[in-house]
N, C-alpha and C positions, 0 to 999 in steps of 0.2 A: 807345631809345624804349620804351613798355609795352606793346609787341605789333601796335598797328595795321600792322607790314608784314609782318604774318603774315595779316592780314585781305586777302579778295580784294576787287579795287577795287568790281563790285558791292554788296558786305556795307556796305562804307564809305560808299558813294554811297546805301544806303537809309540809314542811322544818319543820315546829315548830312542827307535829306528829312526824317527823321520829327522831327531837332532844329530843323530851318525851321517844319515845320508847327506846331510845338509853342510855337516862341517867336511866330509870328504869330497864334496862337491867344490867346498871354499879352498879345500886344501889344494886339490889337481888345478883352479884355475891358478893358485899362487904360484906352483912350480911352471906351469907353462908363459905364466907373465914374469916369471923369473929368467926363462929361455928368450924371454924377447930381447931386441933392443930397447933401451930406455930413454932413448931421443931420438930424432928426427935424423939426426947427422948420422947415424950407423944402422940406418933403416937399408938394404939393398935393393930392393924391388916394392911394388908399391902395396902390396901384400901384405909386409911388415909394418909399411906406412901406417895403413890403416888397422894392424893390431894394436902400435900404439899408439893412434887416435882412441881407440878403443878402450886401451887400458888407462891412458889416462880422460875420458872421459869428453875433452874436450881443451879449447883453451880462449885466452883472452885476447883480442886483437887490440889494435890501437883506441877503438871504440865502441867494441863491443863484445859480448862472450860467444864466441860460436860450439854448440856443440859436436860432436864426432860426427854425427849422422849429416851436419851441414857442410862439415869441411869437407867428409869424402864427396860428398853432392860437388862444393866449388870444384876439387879436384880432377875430378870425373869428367867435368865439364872444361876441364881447362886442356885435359887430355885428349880429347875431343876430335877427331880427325872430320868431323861434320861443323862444317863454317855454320852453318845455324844454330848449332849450340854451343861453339866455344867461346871462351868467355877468356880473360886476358888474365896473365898470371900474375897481375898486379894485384887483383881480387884475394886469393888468397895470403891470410897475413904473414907476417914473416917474422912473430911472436918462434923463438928456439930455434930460429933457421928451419921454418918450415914451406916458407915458400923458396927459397935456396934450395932446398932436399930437393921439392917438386919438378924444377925447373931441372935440374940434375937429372932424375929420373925419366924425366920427359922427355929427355937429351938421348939418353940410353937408350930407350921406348923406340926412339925415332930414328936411329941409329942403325942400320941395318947389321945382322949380325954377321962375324966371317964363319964359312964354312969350311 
C-alpha cells in the first residue's frame, strides 16, 4: 500500500469526512448550476446573469479574456443611473450575446413596471 496502514484509524476516518464533505459540496453546486441557465440569452434578471458569469468563469472578448468578477464590475457600471460612473454598453463584449442580454435587461431595469 502507500502508507495508509501507517495512518491511525482516527487520522483516516477524518480524511474520508473531509473527502465526503468535499464531494457533497461539489455535488449541491452541480445540481444548482444544473438549475441555471446556460447562456446569456435565457438569463431573465441580472441575477441569473451573473450566476452564469459565475459558473462559467468568465469569457473572451474580441481582445481580451475578462473574468466574471470584471464583467459584473463593466455591467454594474453600465447599469448605472450615476452619469459618473456609467460607462457605455459598447464596453461590454458581445462574445454569446452578452452585451445584447445586457442591453435587454437594462431595458427591462428601466422600464417602469405596471401595477
Amino acid at each position: 500500500m502507500w502508507g495508509a496502514e501507517t495512518l491511525p484509524k482516527h487520522e483516516v476516518h477524518m480524511i474520508f469526512l473531509a473527502i465526503v464533505k468535499q464531494w457533497e459540496h461539489c455535488r449541491r453546486k452541480c445540481i444548482r448550476a444544473a438549475a441555471l441557465p446556460n447562456d446569456f440569452t435565457k438569463a431573465t434578471n441580472f441575477q441569473e446573469l451573473f450566476q452564469v458569469l459565475d459558473m462559467k468563469g468568465g469569457l473572451w472578448g474580441s481582445q481580451k479574456y475578462y473574468s466574471a468578477a470584471e464583467l459584473k464590475r463593466l455591467i454594474n457600471r453600465v447599469r448605472s443611473c450615476n452619469p459618473a460612473l456609467q460607462l457605455p454598453l459598447a464596453l461590454i463584449p458581445d462574445t454569446g450575446g452578452l452585451r445584447e442580454k445586457t442591453k435587454a435587461l437594462c431595458d427591462t431595469e428601466k422600464t417602469p413596471s405596471a401595477s
